[in-house]
VEXDO-532919 format. One record per residue (C-alpha): residue in three letters; x, y, z. Coordinates in steps of 0.001 Angstrom, whole numbers, plus 500000, padded with zeros to 6 digits. Layout:
% VEXDO-532919
+------+--------+--------+--------+
: code :     c1 :     c2 :     c3 :
+------+--------+--------+--------+
:  ala :      X :      Y :      Z :
...
+------+--------+--------+--------+
% end
This chain:
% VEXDO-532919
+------+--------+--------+--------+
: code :     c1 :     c2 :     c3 :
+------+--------+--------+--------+
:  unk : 071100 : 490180 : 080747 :
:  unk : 070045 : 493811 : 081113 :
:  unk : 070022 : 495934 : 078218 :
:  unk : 073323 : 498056 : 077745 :
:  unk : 071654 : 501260 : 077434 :
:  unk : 070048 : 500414 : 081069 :
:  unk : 073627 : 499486 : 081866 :
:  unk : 074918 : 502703 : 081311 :
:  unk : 072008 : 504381 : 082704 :
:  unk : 072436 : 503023 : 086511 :
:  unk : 076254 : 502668 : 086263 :
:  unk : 075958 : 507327 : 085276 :
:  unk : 078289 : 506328 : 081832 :
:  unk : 079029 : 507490 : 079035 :
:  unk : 077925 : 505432 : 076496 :
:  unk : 074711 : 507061 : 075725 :
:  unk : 076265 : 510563 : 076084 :
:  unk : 079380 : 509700 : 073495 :
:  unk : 076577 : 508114 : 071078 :
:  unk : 074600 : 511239 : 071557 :
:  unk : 077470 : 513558 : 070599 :
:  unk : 078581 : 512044 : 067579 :
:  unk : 075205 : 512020 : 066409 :
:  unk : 075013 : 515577 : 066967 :
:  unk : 077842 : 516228 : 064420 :
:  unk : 075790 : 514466 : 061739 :
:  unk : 075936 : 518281 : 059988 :
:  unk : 079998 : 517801 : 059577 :
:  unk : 078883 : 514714 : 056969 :
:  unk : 075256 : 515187 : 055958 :
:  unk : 072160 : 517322 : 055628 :
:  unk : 070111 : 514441 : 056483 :
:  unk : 067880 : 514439 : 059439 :
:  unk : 068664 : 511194 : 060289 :
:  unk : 071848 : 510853 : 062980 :
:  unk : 074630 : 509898 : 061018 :
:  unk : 077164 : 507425 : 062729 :
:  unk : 080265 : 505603 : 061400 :
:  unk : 080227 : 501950 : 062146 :
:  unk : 083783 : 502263 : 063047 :
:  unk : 082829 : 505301 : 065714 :
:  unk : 079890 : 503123 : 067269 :
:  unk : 082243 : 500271 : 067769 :
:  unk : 084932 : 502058 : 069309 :
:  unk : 082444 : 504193 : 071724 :
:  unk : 080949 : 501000 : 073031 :
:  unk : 084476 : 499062 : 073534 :
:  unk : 085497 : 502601 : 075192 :
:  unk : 081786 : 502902 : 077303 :
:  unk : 081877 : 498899 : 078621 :
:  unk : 085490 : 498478 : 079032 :
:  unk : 084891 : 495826 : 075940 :
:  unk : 087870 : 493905 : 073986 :
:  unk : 087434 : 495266 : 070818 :
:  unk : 087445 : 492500 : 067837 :
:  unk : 086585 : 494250 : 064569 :
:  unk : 090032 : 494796 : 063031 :
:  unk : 090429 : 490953 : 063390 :
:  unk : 086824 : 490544 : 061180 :
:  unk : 085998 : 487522 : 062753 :
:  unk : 082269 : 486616 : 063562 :
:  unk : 082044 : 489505 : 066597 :
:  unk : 082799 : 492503 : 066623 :
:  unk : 083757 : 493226 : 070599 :
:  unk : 083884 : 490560 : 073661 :
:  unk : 082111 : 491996 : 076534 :
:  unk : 082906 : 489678 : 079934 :
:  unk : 083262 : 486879 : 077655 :
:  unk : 079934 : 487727 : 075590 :
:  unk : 080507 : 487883 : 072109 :
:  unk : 078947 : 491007 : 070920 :
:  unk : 077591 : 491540 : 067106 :
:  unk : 077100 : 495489 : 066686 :
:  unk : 075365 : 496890 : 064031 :
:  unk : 074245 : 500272 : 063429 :
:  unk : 072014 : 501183 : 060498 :
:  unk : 068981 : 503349 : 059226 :
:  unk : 065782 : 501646 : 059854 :
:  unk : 062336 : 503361 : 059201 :
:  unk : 060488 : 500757 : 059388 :
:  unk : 060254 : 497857 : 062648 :
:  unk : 062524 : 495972 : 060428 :
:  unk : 065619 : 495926 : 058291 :
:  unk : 067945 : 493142 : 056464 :
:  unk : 071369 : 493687 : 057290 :
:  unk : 074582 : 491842 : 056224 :
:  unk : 075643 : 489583 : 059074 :
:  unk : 078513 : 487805 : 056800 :
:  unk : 080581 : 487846 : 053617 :
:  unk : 081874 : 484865 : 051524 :
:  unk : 083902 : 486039 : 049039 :
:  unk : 086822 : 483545 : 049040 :
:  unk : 084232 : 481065 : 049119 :
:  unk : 082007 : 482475 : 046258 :
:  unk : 083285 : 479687 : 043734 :
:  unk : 082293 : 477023 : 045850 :
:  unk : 079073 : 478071 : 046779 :
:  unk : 078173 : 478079 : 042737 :
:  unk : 078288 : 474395 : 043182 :
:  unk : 075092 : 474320 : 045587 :
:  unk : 071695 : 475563 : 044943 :
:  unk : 068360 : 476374 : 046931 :
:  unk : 068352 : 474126 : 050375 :
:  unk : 071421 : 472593 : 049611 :
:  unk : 072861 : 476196 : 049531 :
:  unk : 071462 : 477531 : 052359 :
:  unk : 072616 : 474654 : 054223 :
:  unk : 076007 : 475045 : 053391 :
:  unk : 075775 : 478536 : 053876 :
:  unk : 074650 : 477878 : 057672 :
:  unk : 077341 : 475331 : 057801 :
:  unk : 079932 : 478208 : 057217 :
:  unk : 078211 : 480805 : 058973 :
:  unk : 078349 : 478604 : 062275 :
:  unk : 081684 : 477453 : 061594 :
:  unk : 082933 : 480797 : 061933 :
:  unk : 080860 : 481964 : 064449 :
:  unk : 082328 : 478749 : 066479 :
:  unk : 086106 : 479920 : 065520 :
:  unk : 085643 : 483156 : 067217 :
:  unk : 084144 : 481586 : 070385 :
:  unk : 087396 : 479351 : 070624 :
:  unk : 089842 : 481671 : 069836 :
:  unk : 088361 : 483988 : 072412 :
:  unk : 086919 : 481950 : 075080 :
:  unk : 083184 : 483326 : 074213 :
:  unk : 080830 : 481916 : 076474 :
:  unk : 077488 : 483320 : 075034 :
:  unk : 076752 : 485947 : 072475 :
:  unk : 074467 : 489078 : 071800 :
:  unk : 073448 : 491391 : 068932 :
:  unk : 073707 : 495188 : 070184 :
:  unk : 071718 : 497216 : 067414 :
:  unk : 071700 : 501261 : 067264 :
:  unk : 068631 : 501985 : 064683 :
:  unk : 068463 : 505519 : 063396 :
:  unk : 065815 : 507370 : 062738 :
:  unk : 064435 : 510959 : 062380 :
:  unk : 066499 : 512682 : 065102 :
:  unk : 066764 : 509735 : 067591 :
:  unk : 068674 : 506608 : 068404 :
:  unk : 066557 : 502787 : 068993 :
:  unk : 068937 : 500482 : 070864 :
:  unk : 068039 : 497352 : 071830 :
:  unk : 069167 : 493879 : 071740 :
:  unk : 068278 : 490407 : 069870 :
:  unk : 069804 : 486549 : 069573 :
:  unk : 072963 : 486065 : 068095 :
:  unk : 072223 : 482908 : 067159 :
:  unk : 073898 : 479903 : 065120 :
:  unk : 071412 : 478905 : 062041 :
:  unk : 069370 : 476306 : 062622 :
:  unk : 070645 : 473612 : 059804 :
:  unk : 067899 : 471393 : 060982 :
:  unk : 064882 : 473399 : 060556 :
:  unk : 065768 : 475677 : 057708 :
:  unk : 062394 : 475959 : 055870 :
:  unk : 060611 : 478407 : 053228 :
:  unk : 063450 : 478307 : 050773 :
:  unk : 062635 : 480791 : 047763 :
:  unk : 065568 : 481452 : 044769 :
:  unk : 065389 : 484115 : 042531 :
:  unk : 068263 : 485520 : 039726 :
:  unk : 069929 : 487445 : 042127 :
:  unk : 069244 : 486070 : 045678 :
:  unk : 067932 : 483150 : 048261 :
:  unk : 066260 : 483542 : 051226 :
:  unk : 065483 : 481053 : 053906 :
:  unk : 064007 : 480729 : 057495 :
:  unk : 065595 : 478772 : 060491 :
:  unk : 062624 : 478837 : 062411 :
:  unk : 063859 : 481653 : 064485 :
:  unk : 065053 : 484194 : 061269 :
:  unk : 065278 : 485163 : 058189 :
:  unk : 068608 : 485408 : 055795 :
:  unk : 068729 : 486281 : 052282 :
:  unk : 071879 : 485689 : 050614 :
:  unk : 073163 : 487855 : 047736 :
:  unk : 074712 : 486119 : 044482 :
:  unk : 076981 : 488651 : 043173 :
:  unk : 078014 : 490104 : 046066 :
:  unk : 078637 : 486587 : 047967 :
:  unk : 077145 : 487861 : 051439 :
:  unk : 074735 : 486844 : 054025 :
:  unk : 072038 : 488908 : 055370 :
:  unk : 069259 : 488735 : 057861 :
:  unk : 066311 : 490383 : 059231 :
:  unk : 066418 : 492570 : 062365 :
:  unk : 063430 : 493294 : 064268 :
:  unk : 062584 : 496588 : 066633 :
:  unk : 061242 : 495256 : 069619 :
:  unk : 058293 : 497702 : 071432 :
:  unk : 060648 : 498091 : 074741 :
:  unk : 063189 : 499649 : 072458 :
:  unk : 065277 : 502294 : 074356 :
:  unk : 065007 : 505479 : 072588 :
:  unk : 067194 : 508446 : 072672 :
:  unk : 066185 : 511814 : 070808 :
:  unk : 068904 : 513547 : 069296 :
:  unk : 069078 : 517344 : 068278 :
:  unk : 071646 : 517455 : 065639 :
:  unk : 073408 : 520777 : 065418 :
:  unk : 073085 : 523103 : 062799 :
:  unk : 076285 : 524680 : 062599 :
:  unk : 078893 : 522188 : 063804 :
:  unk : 081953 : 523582 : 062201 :
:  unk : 081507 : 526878 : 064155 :
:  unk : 081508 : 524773 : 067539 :
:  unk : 084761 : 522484 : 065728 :
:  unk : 086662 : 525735 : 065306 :
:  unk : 086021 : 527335 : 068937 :
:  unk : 087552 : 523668 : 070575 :
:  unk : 090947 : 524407 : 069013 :
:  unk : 091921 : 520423 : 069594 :
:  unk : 095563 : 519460 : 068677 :
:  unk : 096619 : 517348 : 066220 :
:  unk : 096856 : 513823 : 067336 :
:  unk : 098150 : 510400 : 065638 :
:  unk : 097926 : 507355 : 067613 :
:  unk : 098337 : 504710 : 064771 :
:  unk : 100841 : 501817 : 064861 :
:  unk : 104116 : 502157 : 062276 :
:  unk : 104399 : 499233 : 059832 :
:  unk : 107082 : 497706 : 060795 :
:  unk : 108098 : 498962 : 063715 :
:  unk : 104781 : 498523 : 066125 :
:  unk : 103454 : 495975 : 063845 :
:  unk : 103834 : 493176 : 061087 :
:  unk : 101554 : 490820 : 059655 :
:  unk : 103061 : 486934 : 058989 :
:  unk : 101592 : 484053 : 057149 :
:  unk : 100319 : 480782 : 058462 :
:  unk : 101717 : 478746 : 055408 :
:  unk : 104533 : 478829 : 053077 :
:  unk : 105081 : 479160 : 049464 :
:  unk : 105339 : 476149 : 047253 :
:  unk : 105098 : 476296 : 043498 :
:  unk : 104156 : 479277 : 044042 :
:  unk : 101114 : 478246 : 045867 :
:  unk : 100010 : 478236 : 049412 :
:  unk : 101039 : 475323 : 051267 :
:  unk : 101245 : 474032 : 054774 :
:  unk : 104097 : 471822 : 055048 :
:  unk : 103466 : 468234 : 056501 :
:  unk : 106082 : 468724 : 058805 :
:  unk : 106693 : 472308 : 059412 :
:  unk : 105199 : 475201 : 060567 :
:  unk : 101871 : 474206 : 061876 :
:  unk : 102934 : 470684 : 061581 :
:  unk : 105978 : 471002 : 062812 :
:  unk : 104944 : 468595 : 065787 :
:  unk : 105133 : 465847 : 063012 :
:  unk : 108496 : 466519 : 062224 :
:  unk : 110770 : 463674 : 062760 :
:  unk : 114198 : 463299 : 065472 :
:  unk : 113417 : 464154 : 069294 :
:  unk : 110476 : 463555 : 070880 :
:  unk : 107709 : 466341 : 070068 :
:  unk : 104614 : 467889 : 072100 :
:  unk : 101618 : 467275 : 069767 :
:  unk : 100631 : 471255 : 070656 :
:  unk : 103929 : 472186 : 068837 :
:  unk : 104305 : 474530 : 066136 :
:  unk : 106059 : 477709 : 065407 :
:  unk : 104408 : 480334 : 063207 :
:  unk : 106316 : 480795 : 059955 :
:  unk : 108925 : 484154 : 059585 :
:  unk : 109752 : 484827 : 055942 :
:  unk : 113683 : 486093 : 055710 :
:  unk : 112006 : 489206 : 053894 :
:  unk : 110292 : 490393 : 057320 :
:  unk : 113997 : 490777 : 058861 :
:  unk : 115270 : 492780 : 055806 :
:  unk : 112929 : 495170 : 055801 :
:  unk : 112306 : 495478 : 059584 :
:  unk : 115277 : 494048 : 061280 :
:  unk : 114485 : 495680 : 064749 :
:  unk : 110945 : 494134 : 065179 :
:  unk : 112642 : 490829 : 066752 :
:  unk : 115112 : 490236 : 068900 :
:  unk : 118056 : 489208 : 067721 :
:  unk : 117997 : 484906 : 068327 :
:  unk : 121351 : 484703 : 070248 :
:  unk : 120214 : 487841 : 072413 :
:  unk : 120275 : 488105 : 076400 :
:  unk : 116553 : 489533 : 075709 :
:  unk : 115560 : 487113 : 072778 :
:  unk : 112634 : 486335 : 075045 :
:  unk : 109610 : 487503 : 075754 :
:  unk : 105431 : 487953 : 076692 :
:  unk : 103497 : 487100 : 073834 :
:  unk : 099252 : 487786 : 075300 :
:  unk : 097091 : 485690 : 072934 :
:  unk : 093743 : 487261 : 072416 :
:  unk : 092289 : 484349 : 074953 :
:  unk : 093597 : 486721 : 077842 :
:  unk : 096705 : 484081 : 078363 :
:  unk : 100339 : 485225 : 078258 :
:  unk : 103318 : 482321 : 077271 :
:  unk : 107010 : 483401 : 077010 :
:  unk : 108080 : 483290 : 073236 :
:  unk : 111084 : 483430 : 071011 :
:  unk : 112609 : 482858 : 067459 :
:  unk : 113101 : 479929 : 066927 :
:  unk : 115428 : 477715 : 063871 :
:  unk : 119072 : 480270 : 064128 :
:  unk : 119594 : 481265 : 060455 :
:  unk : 122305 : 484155 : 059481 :
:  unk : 120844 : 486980 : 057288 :
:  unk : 122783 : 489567 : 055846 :
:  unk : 121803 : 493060 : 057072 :
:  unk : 123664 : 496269 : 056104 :
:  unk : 126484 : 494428 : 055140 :
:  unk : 126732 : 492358 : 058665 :
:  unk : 125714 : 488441 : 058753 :
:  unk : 122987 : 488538 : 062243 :
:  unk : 121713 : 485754 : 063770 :
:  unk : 117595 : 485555 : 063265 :
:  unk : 114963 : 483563 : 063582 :
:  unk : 113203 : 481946 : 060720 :
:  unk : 110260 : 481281 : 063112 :
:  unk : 107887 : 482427 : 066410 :
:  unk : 107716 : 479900 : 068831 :
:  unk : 106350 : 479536 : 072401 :
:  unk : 109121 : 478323 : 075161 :
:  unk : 106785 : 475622 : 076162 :
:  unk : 106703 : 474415 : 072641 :
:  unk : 103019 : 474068 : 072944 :
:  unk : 101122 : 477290 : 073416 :
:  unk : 100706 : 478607 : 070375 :
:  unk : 099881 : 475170 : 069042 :
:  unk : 096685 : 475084 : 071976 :
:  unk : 095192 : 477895 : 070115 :
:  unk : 095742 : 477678 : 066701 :
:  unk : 095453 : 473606 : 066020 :
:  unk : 093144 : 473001 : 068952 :
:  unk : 090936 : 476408 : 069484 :
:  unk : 091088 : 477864 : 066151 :
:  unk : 091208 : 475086 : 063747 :
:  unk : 089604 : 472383 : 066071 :
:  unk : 092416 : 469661 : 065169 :
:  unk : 092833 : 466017 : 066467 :
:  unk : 095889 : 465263 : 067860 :
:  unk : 098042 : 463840 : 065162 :
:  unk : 095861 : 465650 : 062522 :
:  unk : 097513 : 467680 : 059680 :
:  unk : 096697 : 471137 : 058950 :
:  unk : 096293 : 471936 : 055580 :
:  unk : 095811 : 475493 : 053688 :
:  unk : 092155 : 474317 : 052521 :
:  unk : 091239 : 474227 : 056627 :
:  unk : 092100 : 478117 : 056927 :
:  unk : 090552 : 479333 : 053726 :
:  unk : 087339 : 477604 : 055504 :
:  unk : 087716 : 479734 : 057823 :
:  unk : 089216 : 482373 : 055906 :
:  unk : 091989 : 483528 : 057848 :
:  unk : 095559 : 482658 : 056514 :
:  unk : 097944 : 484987 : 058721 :
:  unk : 098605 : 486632 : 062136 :
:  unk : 099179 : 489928 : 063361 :
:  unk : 102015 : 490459 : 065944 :
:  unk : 102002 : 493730 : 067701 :
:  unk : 104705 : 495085 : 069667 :
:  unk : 103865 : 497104 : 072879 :
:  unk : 107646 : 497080 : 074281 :
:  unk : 110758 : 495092 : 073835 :
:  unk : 109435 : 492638 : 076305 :
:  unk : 105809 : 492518 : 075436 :
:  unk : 104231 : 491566 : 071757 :
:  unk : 100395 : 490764 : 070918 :
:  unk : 099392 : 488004 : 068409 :
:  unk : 095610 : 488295 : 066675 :
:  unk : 094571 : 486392 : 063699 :
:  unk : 093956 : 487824 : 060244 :
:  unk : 091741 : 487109 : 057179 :
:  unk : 093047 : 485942 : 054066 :
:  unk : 095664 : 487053 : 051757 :
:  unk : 096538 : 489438 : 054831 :
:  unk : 099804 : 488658 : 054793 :
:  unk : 100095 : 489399 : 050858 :
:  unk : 098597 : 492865 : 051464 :
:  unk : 100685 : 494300 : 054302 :
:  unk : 103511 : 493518 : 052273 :
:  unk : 102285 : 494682 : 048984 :
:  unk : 100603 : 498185 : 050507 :
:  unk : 101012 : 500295 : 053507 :
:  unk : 098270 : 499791 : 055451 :
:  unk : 098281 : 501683 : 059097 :
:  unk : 096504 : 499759 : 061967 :
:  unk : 094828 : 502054 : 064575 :
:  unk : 095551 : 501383 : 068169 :
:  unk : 091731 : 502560 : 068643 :
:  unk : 090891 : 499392 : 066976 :
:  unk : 093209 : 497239 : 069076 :
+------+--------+--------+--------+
% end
């Protein structure tokens, strides 16, 4: 495919343009004469520029899915034709990578790498996939692309251990992974056809700040009522657990006849205390609605499993779980897509740790319309334990 900066350049956009601003305001954060640019600010201007689903706040393997091309974006200062840049991180996985060392490792460090890589593809029907790299240098921008490749278990070769690190080669790159700090990197290289964009950064940006006047705006979701977060698994012993015939499983469960696809996603009787408006009520004319996957497909959803919960002194009818009305769209892409399950295959909590996502975020646009995206581990835990805003700029 054509590179995006030629892209923008025949279609008159505004990718290069937006880039070329915000570098331009490196004086608001540095003296440096090297563009500064948040990685945050270079995702969201190319999501914004190429009309791109944006998939950072998810942190799966890519970070936006152009026309069903997965899209890895990096941005980073390079003054040299090449840089090693983290491409993944391991942390919930750091105590079981001890157990491996120098090609084992990096074999099982591929293994993982293209597992997740695979995960995002299912989950959002990727049919192909890209790096997009902005390089800074001395007042201008390199963009160009490279492979997004899986690692090549097969051929990895040159394996070298140190105290702190190993590298390997796949035949096509190079990684290093870092002990301590349980990540993956690789090398990047600056091709010669690199496009290049100079950029004059201004000196006095504050000045130019104060003559725009711009009014305050806040477009972030409300915890709670635009958003929650729910878990994939339930408590047991106070440990994680997906029950054998519950939840995830619940197509094992036994009495009527059950859709192997069938599951309903877990909703703790906490979630209704605290935000009792999020959900319809589960005897309510309107106690359906649109739930869009992140696969671009829409199923009608409801609570599901009536329980009575005491709320400001009144017994209400809710739902102690999220459930498509086919009974089997949610279970298409979370057993099948995301998880990659046989029919008549348990899930268990040691498949998502794999994988390291344990919960779902549910967004609600309107009272008809909500929005389901997975999360990484322990998400759950965290949006209960801390208020964390989500930024509709990252949606």
């Amino acid at each position: 495919m054509k590179s995006f900066a030629e892209i923008d350049i025949e279609n008159n956009g505004e990718y290069l343009k937006l880039l070329s601003a915000v570098s331009k305001l490196s004086g608001l954060f540095s003296d440096n004469s090297i563009p500064l640019i948040n990685y945050r600010v270079a995702e969201n201007i190319f999501c914004r520029s190429f009309v791109a689903n944006n998939l950072s706040r998810s942190d799966v393997a890519f970070d936006a899915d152009y026309n069903s091309v997965g899209i890895g974006l990096k941005t980073f200062i390079s003054k040299t034709n090449t840089k090693t840049e983290k491409i993944a991180e391991f942390n919930k996985l750091s105590e079981r990578l001890k157990n491996y060392k120098g090609k084992e490792l990096a074999i099982k460090l591929g293994k993982y790498r293209n597992d997740r890589i695979n995960l995002a593809k299912r989950l959002y029907d990727i049919k192909s996939s890209i790096y997009h790299i902005v390089a800074r240098r001395e007042k201008e921008l390199i963009l160009f692309e490279t492979d997004y490749n899986h690692i090549d278990i097969r051929n990895i070769e040159s394996v070298k251990e140190n105290k702190s690190s190993l590298q390997f080669y796949d035949g096509k790159n190079f990684y290093t992974y870092n002990y301590s700090k349980s990540t993956l990197y690789r090398k990047f290289i600056i091709p010669e056809h690199a496009y290049k964009l100079k950029i004059d950064i201004i000196e006095d940006p504050y000045s130019l700040l104060l003559d725009l006047f711009p009014e305050e705006i806040t477009d972030s979701l409300i915890k709670g009522k635009d958003y929650i977060i729910l878990p994939l698994y339930g408590i047991k012993n106070g440990v994680k657990y997906i029950y054998e015939k519950s939840g995830l499983n619940q197509w094992h469960a036994k009495g009527r006849k059950r859709n192997k696809n069938e599951i309903y996603i877990p909703v703790p009787a906490k979630i209704h205390h605290k935000f009792p408006n999020f959900f319809p009520s589960i005897k309510s004319d309107k106690n359906h609605f649109n739930l869009h996957l992140p696969n671009r497909k829409t199923f009608k959803a409801s609570m599901c499993q009536t329980s009575k919960i005491e709320i400001g002194g009144k017994k209400i009818n809710k739902g102690k779980g999220l459930m498509t009305k086919s009974n089997k769209g949610l279970g298409e892409w979370l057993l099948r897509k995301a998880l990659q399950l046989k029919e008549g295959e348990i899930a268990t909590i040691e498949m998502l740790n794999d994988l390291g996502y344990d919960s779902v975020i549910i967004i609600k646009e309107d009272e008809n319309n909500y929005k389901i995206d997975i999360m990484k581990t322990d998400s759950y835990a965290e949006f209960w334990n801390n208020e964390l805003p989500v930024d509709r700029k990252y949606l």
